[in-house]
C-alpha positions as CSV (number, residue, x, y, z in Angstrom):
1,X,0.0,0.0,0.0
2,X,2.7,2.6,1.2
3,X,4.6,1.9,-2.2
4,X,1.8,2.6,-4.4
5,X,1.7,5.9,-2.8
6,X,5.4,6.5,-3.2
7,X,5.2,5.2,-6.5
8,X,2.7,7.8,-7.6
9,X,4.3,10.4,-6.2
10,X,7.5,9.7,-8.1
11,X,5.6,9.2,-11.4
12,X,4.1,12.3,-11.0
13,X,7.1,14.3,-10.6
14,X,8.9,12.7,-13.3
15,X,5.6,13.7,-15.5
16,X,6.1,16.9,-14.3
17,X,9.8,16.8,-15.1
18,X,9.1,15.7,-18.6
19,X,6.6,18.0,-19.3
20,X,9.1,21.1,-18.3
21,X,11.8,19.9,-20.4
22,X,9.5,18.4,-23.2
23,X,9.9,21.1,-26.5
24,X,7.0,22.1,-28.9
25,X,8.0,24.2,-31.6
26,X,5.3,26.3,-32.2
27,X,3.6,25.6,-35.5
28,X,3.8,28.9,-38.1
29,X,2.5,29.2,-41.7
30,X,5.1,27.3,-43.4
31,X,7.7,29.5,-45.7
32,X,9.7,25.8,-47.1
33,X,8.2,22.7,-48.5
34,X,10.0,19.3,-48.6
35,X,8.2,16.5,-50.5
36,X,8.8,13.1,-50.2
37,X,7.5,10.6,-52.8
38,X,7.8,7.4,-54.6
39,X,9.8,8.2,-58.0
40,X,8.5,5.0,-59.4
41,X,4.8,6.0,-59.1
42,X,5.2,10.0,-59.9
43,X,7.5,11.8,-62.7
44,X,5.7,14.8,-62.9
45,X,6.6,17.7,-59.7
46,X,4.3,20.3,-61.1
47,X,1.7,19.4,-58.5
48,X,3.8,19.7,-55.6
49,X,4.8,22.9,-56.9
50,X,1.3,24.0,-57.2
51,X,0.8,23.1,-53.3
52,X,3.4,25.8,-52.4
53,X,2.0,28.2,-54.9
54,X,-1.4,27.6,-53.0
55,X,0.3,28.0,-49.3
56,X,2.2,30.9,-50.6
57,X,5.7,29.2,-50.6
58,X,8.1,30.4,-52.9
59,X,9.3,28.2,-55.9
60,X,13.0,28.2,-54.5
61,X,12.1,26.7,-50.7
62,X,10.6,23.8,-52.0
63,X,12.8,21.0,-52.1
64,X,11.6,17.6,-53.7
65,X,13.0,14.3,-52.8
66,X,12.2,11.2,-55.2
67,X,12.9,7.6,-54.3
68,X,14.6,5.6,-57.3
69,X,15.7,1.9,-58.3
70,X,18.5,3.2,-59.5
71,X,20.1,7.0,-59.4
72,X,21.9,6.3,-62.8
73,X,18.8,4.7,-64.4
74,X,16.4,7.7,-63.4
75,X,15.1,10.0,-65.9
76,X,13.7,12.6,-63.3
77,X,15.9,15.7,-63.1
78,X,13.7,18.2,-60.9
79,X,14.5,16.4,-57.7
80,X,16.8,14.9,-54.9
81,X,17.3,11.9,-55.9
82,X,18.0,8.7,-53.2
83,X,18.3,4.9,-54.0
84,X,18.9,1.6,-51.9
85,X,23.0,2.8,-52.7
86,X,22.9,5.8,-50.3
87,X,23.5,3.6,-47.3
88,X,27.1,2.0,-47.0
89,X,27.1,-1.2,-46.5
90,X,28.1,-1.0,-42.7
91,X,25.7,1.7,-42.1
92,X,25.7,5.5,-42.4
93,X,24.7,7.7,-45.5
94,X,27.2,8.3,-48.4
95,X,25.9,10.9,-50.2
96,X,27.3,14.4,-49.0
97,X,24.5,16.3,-50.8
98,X,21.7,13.4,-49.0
99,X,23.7,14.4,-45.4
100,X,23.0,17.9,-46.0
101,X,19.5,17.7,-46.9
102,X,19.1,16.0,-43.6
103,X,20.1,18.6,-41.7
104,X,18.0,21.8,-43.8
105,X,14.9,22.7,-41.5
106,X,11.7,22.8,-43.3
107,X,8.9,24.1,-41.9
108,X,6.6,21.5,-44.3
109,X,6.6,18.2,-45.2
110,X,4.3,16.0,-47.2
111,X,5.0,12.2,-47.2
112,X,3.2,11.7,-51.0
113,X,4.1,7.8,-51.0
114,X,2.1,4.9,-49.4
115,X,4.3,1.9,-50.3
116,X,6.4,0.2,-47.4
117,X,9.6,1.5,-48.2
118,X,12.5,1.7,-45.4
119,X,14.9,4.4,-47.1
120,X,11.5,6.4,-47.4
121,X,10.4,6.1,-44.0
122,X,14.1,6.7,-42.8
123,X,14.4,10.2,-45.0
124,X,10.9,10.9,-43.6
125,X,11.7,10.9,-39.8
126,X,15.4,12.0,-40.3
127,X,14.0,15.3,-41.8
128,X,13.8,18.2,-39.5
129,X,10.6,19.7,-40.5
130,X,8.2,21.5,-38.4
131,X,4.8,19.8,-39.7
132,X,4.9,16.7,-41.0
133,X,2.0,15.5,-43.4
134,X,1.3,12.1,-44.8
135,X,-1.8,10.5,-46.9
136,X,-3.6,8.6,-44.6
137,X,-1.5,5.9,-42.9
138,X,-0.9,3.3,-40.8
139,X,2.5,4.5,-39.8
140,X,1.7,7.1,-37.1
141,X,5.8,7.7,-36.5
142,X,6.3,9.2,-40.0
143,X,3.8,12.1,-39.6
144,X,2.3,15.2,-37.2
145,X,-0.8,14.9,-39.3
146,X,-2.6,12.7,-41.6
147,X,-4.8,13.6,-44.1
148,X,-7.1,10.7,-45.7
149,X,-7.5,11.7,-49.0
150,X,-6.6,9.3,-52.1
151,X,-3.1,9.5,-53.1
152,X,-3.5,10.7,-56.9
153,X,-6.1,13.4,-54.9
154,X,-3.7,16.4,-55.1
155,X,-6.3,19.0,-54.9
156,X,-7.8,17.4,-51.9
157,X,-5.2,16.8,-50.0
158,X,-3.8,20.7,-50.5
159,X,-7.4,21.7,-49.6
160,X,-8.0,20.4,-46.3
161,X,-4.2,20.9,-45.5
162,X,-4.8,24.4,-45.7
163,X,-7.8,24.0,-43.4
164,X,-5.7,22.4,-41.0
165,X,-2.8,24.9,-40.8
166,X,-5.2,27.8,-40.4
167,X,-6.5,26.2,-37.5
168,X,-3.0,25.1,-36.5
169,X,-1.1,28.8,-36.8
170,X,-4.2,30.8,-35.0
């Protein structure tokens, strides 16, 4: 009995401990976009660049990344490009330009894939981004907020993300 009460006394400062130290970046109306999608399923970036048109993000702060087979094989030129060769063979990333990336803040970033990918999911939570968005998934590490619209849906999805973010940055 007396170590129940001890025990909850402890827990509760701990809690309070935690929730002193714990940091929640405020949420603003995003200035950069990242975007992070399957390069086998999509070629075409134009509608992720319409998305930051429609949240007011300038053409030159939003960075696309595209999952590939293969780098050399790839015909997309208008994004970051990552393959199953980025990670050495005893761990770690070898691409300088990938390591970088990593560490850019972006204040937005959309998860446009849904296949079970673990490069994709890695990129995803490595990415220091303020918001992150995903279509609607099982996968509750990789996002802030999911949005269950169809994946080919672009239009939907930018629509009720905006509705989200004006709640979000009141």
């Amino acid at each position: 009995m007396i170590f129940n009460g001890i025990k909850r006394r402890w827990l509760r400062k701990e809690l309070q401990k935690l929730q002193k130290e714990q940091v929640r970046p405020s949420i603003k109306w995003p200035q950069s976009l990242v975007v992070i999608y399957d390069g086998q399923q999509v070629s075409d970036i134009s509608p992720f660049l319409k998305w930051a048109e429609e949240l007011g993000i300038k053409e030159d702060a939003v960075t696309c990344i595209a999952y590939v087979n293969d780098k050399k094989k790839s015909t997309i030129t208008d994004a970051h490009l990552i393959d199953r060769k980025l990670i050495k063979w005893s761990g770690g990333i070898t691409d300088s330009e990938t390591k970088e990336l990593l560490s850019k803040n972006f204040d937005l970033q959309i998860n446009h894939f849904n296949t079970e990918n673990d490069l994709i999911d890695y990129v995803s939570l490595a990415l220091p981004s303020g918001l992150k968005v995903a279509y609607g998934s099982d996968n509750e590490s990789l996002f802030d907020l999911s949005i269950s619209v169809d994946l080919k849906d672009y239009k939907g999805l930018i629509i009720e993300l905006k509705k989200y973010l004006k709640i979000l940055t009141q």
